[in-house]
N, C-alpha and C positions, 0 to 999 in steps of 0.2 A: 713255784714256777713264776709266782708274779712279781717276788723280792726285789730291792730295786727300780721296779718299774716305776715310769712316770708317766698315771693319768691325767688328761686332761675331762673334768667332766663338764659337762652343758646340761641343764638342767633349764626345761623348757616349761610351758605355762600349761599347768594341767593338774589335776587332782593328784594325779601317781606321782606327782613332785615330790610328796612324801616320802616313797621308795627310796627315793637318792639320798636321803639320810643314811638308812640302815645300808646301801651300798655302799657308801663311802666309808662308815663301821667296818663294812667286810675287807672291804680292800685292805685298807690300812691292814686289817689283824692279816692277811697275807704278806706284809711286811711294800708292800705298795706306795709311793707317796699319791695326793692327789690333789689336785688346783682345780677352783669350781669357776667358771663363767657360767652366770644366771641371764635370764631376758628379762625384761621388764614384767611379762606377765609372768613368769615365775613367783617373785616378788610375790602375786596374791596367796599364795600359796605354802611357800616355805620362808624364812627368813636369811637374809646374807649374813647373820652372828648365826643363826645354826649351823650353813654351812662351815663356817670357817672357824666357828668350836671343833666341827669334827675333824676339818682336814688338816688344821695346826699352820691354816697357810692364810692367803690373802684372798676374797674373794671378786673374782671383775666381772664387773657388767657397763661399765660407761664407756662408751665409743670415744667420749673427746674428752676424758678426762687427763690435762696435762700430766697429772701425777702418775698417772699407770702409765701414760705413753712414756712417761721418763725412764721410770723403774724397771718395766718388763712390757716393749713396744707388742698389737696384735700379733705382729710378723711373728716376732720371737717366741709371744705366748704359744700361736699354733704350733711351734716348728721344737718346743721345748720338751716336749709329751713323746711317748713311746705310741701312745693311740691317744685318738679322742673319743669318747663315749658321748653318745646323745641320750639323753634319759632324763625325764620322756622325752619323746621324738613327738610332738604334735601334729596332727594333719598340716598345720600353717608351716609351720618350722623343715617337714617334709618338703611343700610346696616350694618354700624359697630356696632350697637346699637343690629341687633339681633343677629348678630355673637361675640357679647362679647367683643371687641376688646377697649385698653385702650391705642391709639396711639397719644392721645394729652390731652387737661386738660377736655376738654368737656367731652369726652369717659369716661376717670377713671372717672369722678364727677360721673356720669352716672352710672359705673359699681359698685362704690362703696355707692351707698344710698341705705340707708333702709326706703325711704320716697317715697310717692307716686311718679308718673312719669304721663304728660300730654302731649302730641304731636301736633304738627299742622301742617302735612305736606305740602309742599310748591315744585312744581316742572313741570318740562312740562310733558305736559298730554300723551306723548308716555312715558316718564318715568313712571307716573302713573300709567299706563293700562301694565307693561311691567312684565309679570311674576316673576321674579324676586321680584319687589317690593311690589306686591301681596303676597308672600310667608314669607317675613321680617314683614310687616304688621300683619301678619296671626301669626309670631312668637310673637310681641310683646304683642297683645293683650292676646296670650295662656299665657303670662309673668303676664297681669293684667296690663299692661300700658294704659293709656288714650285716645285717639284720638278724635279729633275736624279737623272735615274739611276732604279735602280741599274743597273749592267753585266750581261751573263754573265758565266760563265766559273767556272774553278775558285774552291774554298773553303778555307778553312783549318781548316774542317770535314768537309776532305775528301769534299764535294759538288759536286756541278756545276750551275749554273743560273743564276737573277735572284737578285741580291742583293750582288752584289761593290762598292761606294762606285763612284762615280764616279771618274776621274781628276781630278787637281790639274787638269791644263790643263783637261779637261772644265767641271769645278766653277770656274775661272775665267771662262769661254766665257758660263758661265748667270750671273753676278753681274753680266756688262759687259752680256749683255741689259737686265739686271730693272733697273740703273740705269739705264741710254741710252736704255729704254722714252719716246717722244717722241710725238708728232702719231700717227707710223706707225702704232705700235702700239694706237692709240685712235680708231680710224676713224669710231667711233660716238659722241664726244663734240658735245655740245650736244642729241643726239638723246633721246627720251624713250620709253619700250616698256614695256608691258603685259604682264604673263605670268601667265595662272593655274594654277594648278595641285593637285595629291592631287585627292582624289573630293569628292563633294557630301554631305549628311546630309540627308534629306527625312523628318520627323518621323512616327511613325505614333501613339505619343501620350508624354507626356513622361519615359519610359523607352526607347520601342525608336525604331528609325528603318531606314529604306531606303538601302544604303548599295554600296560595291565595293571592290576590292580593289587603286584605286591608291592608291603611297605616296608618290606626289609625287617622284621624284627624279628624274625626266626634267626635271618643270618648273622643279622646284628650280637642276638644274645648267642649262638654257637663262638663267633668272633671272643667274646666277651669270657663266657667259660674256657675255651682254651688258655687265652690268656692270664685264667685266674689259677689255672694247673701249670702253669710255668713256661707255656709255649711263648714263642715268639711270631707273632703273627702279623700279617697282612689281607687286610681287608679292601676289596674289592668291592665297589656298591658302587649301582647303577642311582638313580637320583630316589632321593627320600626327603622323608619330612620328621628324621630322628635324629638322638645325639650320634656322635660317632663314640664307640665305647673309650671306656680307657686304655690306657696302655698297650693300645694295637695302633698300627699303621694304616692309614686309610688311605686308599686311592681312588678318585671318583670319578667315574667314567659316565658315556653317556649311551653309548649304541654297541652291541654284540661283537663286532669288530674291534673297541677301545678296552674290550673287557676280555677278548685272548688274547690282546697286545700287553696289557696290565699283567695276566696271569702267567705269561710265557717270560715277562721281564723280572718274573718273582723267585722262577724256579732257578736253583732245587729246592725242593720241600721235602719233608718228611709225609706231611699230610695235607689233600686236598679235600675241601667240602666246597661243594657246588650248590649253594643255598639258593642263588640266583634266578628270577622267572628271567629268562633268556627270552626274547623276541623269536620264532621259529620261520620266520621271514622278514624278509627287508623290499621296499625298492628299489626295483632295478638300480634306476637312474633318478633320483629327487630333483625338485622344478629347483633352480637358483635364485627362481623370485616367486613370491608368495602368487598361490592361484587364484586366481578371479574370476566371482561367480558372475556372470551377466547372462540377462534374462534371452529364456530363450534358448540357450547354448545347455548340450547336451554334460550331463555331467563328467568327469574327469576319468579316465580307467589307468588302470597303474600294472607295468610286468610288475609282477615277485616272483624274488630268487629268497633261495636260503641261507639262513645264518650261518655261520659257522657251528659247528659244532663242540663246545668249551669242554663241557663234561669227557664227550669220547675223545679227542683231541688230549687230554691230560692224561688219560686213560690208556692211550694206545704204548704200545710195550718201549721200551728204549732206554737209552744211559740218563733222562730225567725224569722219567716215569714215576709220582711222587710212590713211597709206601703204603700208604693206603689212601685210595683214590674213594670218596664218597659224593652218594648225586641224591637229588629230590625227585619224584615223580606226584608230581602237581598231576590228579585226576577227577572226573567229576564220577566215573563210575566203573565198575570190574577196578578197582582201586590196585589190589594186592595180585591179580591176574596181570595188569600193566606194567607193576613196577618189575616184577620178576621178568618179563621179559626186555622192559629198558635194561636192567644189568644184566642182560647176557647181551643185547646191540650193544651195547656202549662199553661193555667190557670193565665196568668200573667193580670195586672189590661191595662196596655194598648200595643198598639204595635203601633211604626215607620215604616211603608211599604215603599222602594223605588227602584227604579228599576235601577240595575246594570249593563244592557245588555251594552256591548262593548260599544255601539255608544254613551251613554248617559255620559260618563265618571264619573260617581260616583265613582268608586275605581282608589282610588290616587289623582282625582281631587279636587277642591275648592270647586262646588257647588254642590248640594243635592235638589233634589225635595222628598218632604214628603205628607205619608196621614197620621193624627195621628189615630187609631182605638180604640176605648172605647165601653165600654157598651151602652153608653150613642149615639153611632153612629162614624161617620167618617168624620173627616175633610179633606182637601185637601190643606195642603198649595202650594204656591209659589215658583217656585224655590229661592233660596235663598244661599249666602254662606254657607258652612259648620258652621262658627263661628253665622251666625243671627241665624241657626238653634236651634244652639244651645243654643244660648241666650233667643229666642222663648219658646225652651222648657226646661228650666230652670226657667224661668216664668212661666209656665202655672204649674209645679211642685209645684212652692212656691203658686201660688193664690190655689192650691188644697189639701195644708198642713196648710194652715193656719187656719183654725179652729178646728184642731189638737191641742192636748196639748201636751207641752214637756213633757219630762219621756221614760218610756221604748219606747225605739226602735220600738217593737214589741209585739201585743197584743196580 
């Protein structure tokens, strides 16, 4: 499978540096070629003549070195490779990876490929579990980058937990995936899907506004999964403080009315998910100039009218009516009681229930407990990351299109 190919490997600063020995061993005996960029703190750890014993090639690590920029420029190093492998992935290495940053040859290689990217983070397992690296992780994958690993088990910091490299074979096992990715793995190509999502901004005059406390990263990673199954999508996100994923379209709207104008500008779809906390009112009429509190004067009162409606509005029957229409039911309590009868109001084919009550930390946080709600009855999954979520039901979307035929959007 992996004959021919050409790795690119990166080989970061860390104990399991060593690993990338015997990987580079493996590849090659799959008939493999492999080109090593090292970081400087690699260096502590392995040697640049070990690597380049093994890979029969050159190896780079100097950002200004005239002679490599002559020979084989970064651009062309990144862009020369079938993938690039990071191994190890270090917590630092991670960090500048999802902040963009291009402060040595690794990084630019890295910021400058338009070739796949596979991971295999390596690090102590308080670094692991430390927010922070949970949040980088959460970015790169929203990017479409790869991950493999890390393992249990002991540390050479004499720790116990996640964070040990993958194994060689392991880290072989996930390159022969991410290249031999075919038809299978993209069940959702030629298809086209919708997804909004973060909160709405309903103006109260042009300083404040009516707002909530999603941040979009449910929608974000649905967004993110579809597009990793071959969809072609367009994301819809009211204001946030995340990346936009890769390989989707993003349009960023501000208030419930810029966000059915967005969604009705998209259609036809194959598939709608309404990830979005929608605003469920607006001000009538917002002041045109900022309001002014002076003493004394009675506080402000305000009509409210209603949003629009997005979810039922995409939902309702007609010639763009997407194939399968999907909504969230943000509850704080009767959770799966509520969402069952939002999809019979709203008419959409399923709903996501899950419960946002303060304690549970669904808005803003990483993880989500879900019931999925169908005609067909009500699952209950797992609590799970925001990102498995959505991996979950980005599957279960493709296994319930695929005996669909491509063609209109909508029947």
């Amino acid at each position: 499978m992996l004959a021919g190919k050409h790795i690119l490997l990166i080989v970061g600063g860390g104990i399991a540096a060593y690993k990338s020995l015997e990987l580079i061993r493996r590849l090659r005996g799959t008939g493999a070629s492999v080109r090593c960029v090292m970081t400087d703190a690699a260096a502590h750890f392995v040697t640049a003549m070990s690597l380049q014993a093994l890979c029969e090639d050159k190896v780079y690590h100097d950002m200004f070195s005239l002679t490599d920029e002559s020979e084989m420029g970064h651009i062309q190093l990144s862009r020369s490779a079938d993938l690039l492998v990071v191994a190890p992935a270090t917590a630092d290495l991670i960090a500048r990876m999802a902040a963009g940053l291009a402060n040595d040859l690794a990084t630019t290689v890295l910021l400058a490929t338009d070739k796949p990217v596979l991971i295999a983070p390596a690090m102590n397992v308080r670094m692991w579990t430390h927010q922070a690296t949970i949040d980088n992780l959460a970015t790169l994958r929203r990017r479409g980058i790869a991950v493999v690993g890390p393992n249990e088990g002991p540390m050479a910091c004499n720790e116990f937990g996640f964070g040990r490299m993958s194994e060689p074979d392991e880290i072989v096992s996930a390159i022969t995936a991410v290249l031999s990715a075919g038809p299978a793995a993209r069940p959702l190509a030629g298809r086209r899907a919708l997804v909004t999502s973060g909160p709405t901004r309903e103006p109260i005059d042009p300083v404040r506004f009516i707002s909530n406390h999603s941040s979009g990263k449910q929608g974000h990673a649905i967004a993110a999964a579809l597009a990793r199954l071959g969809a072609e999508v367009t994301l819809v996100s009211g204001p946030v403080a995340i990346a936009d994923p890769a390989h989707v379209r993003t349009v960023r709207i501000e208030s419930a009315d810029e966000m059915l104008r967005a969604c009705q500008a998209t259609l036809p779809v194959d598939i709608a998910v309404c990830a979005a906390a929608v605003a469920d009112w607006k001000v009538d009429s917002p002041a045109t100039q900022k309001l002014k509190k002076s003493e004394g004067a009675a506080a402000p009162t305000f009509r409210m009218v209603a949003n629009p409606d997005i979810l039922a509005t995409l939902a309702k029957a007609g010639p763009q009516r997407p194939r399968l229409v999907v909504g969230f039911a943000a509850e704080t309590d009767r959770v799966v009681q509520h969402a069952i009868e939002k999809r019979q109001r709203k008419a959409c084919d399923w709903i996501l229930a899950n419960d946002v009550s303060p304690a549970t930390g669904t808005f803003g946080g990483d993880h989500n407990t879900v019931h999925l709600v169908s005609a067909a009855g009500t699952e209950a999954w797992p609590k799970l990351g925001k990102d498995a979520v959505a991996t979950r039901l980005a599957e279960r979307i493709a296994e319930h299109l695929a005996a669909l035929p491509l063609g209109k959007a909508a029947e």
